[in-house]
N, C-alpha and C positions, 0 to 999 in steps of 0.2 A: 509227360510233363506234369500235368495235373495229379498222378500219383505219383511224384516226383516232392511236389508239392504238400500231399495229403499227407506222408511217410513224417515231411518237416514238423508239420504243424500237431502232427502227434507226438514227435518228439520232446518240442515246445513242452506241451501241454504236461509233458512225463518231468519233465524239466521243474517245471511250476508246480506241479503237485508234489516233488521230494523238498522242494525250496519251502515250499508254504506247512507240507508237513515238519520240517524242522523246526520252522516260527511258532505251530503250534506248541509244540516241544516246552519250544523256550519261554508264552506269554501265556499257552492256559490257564486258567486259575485254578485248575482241581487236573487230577492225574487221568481220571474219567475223560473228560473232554478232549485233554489232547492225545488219548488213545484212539477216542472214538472219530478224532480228525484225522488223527495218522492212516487208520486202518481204511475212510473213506476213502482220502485221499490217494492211498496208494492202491487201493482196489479201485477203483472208481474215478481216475483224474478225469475224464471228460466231464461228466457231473459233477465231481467235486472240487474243481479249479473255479468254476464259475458262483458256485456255492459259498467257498470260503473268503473269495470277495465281497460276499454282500454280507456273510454271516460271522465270520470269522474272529472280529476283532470284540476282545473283553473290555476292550479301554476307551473311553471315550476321550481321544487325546485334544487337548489343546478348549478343553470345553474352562471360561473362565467363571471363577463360581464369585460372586459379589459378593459373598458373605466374605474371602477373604479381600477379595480386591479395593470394599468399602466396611472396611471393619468398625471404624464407626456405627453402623447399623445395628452390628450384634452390641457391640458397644453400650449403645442404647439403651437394645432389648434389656440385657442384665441388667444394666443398673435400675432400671423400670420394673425389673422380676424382683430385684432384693427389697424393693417398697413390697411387693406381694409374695413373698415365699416363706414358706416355714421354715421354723428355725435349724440348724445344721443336725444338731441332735435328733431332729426327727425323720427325717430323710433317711428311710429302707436302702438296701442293697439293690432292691429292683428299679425306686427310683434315679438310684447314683448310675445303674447302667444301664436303664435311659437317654440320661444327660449325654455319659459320654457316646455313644453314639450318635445321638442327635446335635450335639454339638452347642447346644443350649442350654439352660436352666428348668427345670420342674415350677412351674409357674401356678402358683393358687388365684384367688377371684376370678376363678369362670364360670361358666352356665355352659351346660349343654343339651340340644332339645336333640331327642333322637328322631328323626324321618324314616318312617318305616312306609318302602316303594312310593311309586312313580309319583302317586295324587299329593301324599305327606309334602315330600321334596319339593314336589313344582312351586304347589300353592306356598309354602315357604318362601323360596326363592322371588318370587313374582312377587309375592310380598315386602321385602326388603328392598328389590329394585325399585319397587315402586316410593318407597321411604328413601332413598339413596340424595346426597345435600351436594354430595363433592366429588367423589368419585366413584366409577364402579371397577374392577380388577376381574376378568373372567379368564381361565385357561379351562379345555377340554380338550380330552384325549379323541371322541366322537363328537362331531355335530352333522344331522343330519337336517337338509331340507323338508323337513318334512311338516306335520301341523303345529308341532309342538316344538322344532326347529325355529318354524317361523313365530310362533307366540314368544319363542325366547329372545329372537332377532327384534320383533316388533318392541318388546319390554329394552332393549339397552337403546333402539334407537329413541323411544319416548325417555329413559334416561337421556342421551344426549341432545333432545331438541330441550327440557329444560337448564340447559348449561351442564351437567353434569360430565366431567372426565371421562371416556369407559375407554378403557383398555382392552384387547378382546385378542388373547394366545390361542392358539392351535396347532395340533399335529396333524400334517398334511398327512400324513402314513392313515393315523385313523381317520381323518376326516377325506378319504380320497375320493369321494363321489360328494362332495362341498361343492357347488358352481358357484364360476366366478359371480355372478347373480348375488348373490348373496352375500358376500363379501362386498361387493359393487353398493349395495343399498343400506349396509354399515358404514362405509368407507364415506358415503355420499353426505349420510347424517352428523358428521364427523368422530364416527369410533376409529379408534387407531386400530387397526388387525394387522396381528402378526403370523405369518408360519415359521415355528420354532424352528422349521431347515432352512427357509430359504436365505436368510440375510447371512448366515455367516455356514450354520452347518457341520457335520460332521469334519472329519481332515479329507474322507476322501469321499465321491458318489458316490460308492457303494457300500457303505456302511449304512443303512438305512434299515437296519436289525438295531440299533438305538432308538426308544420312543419313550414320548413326556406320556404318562399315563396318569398324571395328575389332573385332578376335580375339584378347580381351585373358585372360590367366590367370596369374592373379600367387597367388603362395603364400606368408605370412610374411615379404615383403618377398627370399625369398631364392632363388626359383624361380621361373620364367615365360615362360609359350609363348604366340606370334603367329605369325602364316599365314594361309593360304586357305580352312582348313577352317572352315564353319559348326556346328550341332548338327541333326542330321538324318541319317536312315537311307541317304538319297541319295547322302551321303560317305565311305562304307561301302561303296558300289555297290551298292545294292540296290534303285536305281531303273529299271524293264524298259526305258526310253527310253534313260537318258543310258547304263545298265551300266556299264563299267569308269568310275572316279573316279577320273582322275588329279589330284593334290594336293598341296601341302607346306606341314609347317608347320617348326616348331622349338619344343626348348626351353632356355630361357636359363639360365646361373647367373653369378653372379656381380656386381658392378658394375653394370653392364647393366638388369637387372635392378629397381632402382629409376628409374631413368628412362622404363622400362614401367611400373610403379608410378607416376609423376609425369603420365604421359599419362591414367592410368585416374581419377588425383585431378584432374585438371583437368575433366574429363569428369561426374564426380561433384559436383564442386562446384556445375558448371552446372547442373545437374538439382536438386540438392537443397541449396544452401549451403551444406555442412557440410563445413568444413575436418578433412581428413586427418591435417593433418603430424604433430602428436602420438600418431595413432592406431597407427600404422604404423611399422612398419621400415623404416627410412630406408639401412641400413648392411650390404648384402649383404657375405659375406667374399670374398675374392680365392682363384680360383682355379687349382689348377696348371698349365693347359693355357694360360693366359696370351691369350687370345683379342684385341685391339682390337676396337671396336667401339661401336654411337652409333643410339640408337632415332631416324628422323626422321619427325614426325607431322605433317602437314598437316592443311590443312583448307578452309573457307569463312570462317573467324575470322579467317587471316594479312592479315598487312598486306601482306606480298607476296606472288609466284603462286609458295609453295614445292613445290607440287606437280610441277608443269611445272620449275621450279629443280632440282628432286631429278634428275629423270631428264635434265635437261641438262647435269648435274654428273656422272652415271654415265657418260656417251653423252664428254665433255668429257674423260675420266679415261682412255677407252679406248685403250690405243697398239698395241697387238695382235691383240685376241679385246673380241667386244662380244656375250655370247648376251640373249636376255632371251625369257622365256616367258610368256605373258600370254592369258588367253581371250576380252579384247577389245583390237582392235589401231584406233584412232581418236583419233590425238593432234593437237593444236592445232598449228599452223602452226610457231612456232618450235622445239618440238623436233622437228617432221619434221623440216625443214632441218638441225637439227643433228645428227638422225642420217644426213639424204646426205651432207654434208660428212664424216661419220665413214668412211664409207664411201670416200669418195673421196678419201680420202689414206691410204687403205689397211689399215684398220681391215677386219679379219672380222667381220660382222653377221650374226646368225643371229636368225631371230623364230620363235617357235616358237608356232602359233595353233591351235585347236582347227578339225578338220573338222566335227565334231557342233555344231548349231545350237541355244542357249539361249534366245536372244535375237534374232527375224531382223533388227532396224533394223541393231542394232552389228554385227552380222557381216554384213550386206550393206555398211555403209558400208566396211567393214574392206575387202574384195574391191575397192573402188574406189581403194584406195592401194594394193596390190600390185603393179601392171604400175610404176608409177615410182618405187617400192623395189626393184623387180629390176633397173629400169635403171640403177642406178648400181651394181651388183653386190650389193646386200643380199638374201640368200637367204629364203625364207619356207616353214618346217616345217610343216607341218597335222597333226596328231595324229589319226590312226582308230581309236585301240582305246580308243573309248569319249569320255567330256570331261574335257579338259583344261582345270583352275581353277585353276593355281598361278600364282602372283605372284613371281617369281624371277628373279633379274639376276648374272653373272656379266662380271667384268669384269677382263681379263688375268688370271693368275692367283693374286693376292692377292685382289683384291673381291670380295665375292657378297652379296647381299642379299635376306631371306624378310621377306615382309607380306603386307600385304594390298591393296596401289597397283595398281590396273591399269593399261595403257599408253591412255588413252581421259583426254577432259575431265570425264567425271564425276567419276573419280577426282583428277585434276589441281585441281578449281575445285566440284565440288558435296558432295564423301564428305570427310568425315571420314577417315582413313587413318594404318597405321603402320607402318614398314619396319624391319627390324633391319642396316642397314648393317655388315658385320662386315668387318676385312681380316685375315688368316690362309692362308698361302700349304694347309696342309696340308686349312681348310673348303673352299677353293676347289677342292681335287680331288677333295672328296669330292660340292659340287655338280654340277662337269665331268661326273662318274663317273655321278652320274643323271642329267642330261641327256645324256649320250650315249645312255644306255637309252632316253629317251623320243623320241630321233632316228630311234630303231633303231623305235621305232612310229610314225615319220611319214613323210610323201613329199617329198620335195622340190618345191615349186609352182613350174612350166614351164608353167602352162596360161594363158594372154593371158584378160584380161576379155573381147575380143574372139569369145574359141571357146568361151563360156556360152552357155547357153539367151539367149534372145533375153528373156523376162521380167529376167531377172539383167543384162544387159546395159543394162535402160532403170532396175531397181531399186537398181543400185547407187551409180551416181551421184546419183540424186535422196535417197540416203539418205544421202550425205556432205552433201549440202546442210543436214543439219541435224547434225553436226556440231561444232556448235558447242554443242548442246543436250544431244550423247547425254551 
């Protein structure tokens, strides 16, 4: 009876795996993936039936974005951008494909201070909470318990014991060692905390390969920093493995500023219904230093693949200098190509990737594209003094952009994400200005996949093969 039983439920499974290979078929977004599901699936349905339920789906269905649902908001934003934006004549092809991506305006009067790693960032941030009148806005993809967990817990709860608003988002995916404790002693002071899954959520429980990787901290509508950095002692460098924490974030003023804001209510809304637009300062002032500039947030919700659009639009804009520093390097077919083509009409590509290893799938696939990014002249940085997590793009020298995007399909087609695109010939040399530093801690890679260990030889390509998944 029992192998009577065992016979079914293999069948089952043979059943599921040609049925789910076909849906790949049909919803893939690139031709890659749904081969590399097909061939799991049909080799492999005990593994890969239980796989493609958790991993499987590209669309985050029924996720509602408030930017349409309270179009008012954007509404707003423009008419508030057209008081600060340059005139139509002046507006580059890079800024126009920007906009449409981002789905907003190129907004001028902002300031932006860069936070280079853990100490820069905190005391920033601590800073501002501590100035905070009305309200605080926080989302993190990481928060951990830990000293600097708690210095950030202790900062929104003295926010809310003097009347202060705080809002406080999180991904339970990244924050999964979060105790209830802590939450408990927010909740108590009265911060409102949310977990992006739990109120409403994906369409099914097993989609939990969706996650908000945004770094979001908005203040009074008129202050606000996004970046790399999570909450965590780790970010600090105070972890004995990763040590030094290289990192960047930013913080915003200005214009800007509400379109952070318009990502964080979009976000919010999903989670919990409850429209923003009245709550909130919509109407940052314009500041001296005149910055342009245009938050672009993707996701799994787009109707197109702005993710992968973003950084084709970067790579596309490049006529000189194209750096871009990222700690997982595993992008999708079309902006490879677009960035050897970048290359090969003589574009400077510089990748700047971490030597220290977080994650071994991503950074062995990573190793499997480097011998044919160097052979059309695109250089590849490795960072040793410690890990490198920042998300930073420099592009001739007007463009530069701090978030949270990595150069990988997760980030492209699964995360939630959001980039501060800014163009300012004076931001851009002060990004140059740290990234040379961070050159000056890395090697230049000369070394052929070829002359690895023989393990890494056979691990790296079989880990591009999935690809399509990291």
């Amino acid at each position: 009876m029992f192998s009577v039983l065992l016979v079914l439920a293999y069948a089952a499974i043979q059943c599921a795996a040609f049925f789910f290979a076909f849906k790949a078929i049909q919803t893939a977004r690139t031709s890659q993936g749904a081969v590399a599901w097909t061939v799991f699936l049909v080799a492999l349905p005990v593994i890969a039936v239980p796989s493609y339920l958790f991993l499987g789906s590209w669309r985050f269905r029924g996720y509602i974005v408030a930017r349409r649902e309270v179009s008012e908001i954007v509404t707003g934003i423009k008419r508030h951008a057209d008081i600060n934006r340059r005139p139509e004549e002046e507006l580059t092809e890079a800024t126009r494909a920007f906009e449409a991506i981002a789905g907003l305006p190129v907004v001028s009067g902002n300031d932006v201070s860069l936070l280079i790693d853990g100490a820069a960032t905190f005391d920033a941030i601590f800073e501002a909470l501590d100035s905070a009148e009305h309200y605080v806005l926080v989302q993190f993809y990481i928060v951990k318990d830990d000293e600097v967990g708690r210095l950030f817990r202790d900062r929104l709860i003295a926010c809310a014991g003097r009347g202060v608003s705080v809002r406080f988002l999180f991904d339970a995916v990244g924050s999964n060692k979060l105790p209830r404790s802590y939450l408990s002693a927010l909740e108590d002071a009265g911060v409102e905390t949310i977990n992006i899954h739990t109120k409403k959520g994906p369409k099914t429980p097993f989609q939990i390969n969706f996650r908000n990787h945004r770094k979001t901290i908005v203040i009074d509508g008129k202050v606000g920093f996004t970046g790399g950095l999570n909450v965590g002692d780790e970010y600090l460098s105070r972890d004995p493995y990763f040590g030094n924490w290289r990192d960047t974030h930013c913080r915003l003023d200005g214009p800007i500023v509400s379109q952070l804001q318009l990502v964080f209510a979009e976000d919010w809304f999903w989670a919990t219904e409850e429209n923003l637009r009245v709550l909130l300062n919509w109407n940052a002032p314009h500041m001296d230093r005149d910055i342009d500039g245009v938050i672009v947030a993707t996701g799994p919700a787009d109707e197109e693949e702005y993710g992968a659009l973003f950084f084709c639009a970067a790579i596309h804009s490049a006529r000189s200098r194209l750096w871009l520093a990222t700690p997982y390097m595993v992008p999708e077919n079309d902006v490879l190509v677009a960035l050897k083509l970048a290359a090969m009409r003589g574009v400077e590509i510089r990748l700047l990737v971490p030597e220290k290893v977080d994650h071994w799938l991503p950074w062995l696939a990573a190793l499997a594209y480097f011998d044919e990014l160097r052979a059309v002249g695109i250089e590849i940085w490795s960072y040793t003094n410690g890990f490198m997590h920042q998300k930073v793009i420099l592009v001739d020298d007007e463009i530069s952009a701090i978030g949270t995007t990595n150069f990988d399909n997760r980030s492209f087609r699964l995360n939630f994400e959001a980039m501060a695109v800014l163009f300012d010939e004076s931001l851009a040399k002060e990004v140059e200005e740290m990234l040379e530093a961070d050159f000056k801690e890395s090697y230049l890679l000369e070394r052929d996949l070829s002359d690895r260990p023989v393990w890494m030889r056979i691990a790296a390509p079989v880990s591009r093969l999935f690809a399509p998944l990291l």
